[in-house]
N, C-alpha and C positions, 0 to 999 in steps of 0.2 A: 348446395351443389356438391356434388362427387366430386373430391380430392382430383382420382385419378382420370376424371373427364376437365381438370381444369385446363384452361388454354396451357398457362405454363409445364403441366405437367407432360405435355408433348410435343413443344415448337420451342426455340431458341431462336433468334435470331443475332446476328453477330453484324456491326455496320461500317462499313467505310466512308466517313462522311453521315449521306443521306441513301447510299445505295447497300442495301443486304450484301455479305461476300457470301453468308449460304446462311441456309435455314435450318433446325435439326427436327427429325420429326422421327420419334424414336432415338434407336440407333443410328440411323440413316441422316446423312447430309446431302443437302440439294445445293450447291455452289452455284452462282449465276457469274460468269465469265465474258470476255471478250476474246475473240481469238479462242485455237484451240487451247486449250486444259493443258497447263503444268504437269507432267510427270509427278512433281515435286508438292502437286495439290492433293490434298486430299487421303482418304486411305481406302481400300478394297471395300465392293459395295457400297459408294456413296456415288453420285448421281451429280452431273454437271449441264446447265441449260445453258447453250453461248447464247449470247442476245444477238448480235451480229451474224450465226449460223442461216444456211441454205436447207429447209425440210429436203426437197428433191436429192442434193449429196450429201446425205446424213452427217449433216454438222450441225444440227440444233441442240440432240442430246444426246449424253456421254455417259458411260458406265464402265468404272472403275475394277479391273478384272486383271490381276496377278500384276499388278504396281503400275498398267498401262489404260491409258484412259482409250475405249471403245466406242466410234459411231454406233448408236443406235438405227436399225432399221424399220419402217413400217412392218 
């Protein structure tokens, strides 16, 4: 198998318990939250799924942009 096609060589997972706090895939982190996103989470360009979020008022996913975490829209 290629080294750099190994699982590990692109996903990290980090756990609390039995639940992931984020994934890493690349550079990028995917954080799975409750409630809107911490300020205090994360850093520029990583990426927040709340589990709890509304698709229709863009509270499902979040992107991290100048220290402040961003509804995403369709």
């Amino acid at each position: 198998m290629n080294p750099n096609l190994a699982p590990e060589s692109y996903a990290q997972q980090e756990g609390i318990g039995e639940v992931p706090a984020f994934i890493r895939v690349g550079r990028i982190r995917v954080h799975f939250v409750l409630g809107v996103p911490s300020a205090a989470l994360g850093a520029n360009n990583d990426y927040a799924v709340r589990e709890d979020g509304a698709a229709g008022a863009n509270t499902c996913i979040y992107h991290k942009e100048g220290g402040a975490w961003v509804g995403l829209t369709a």
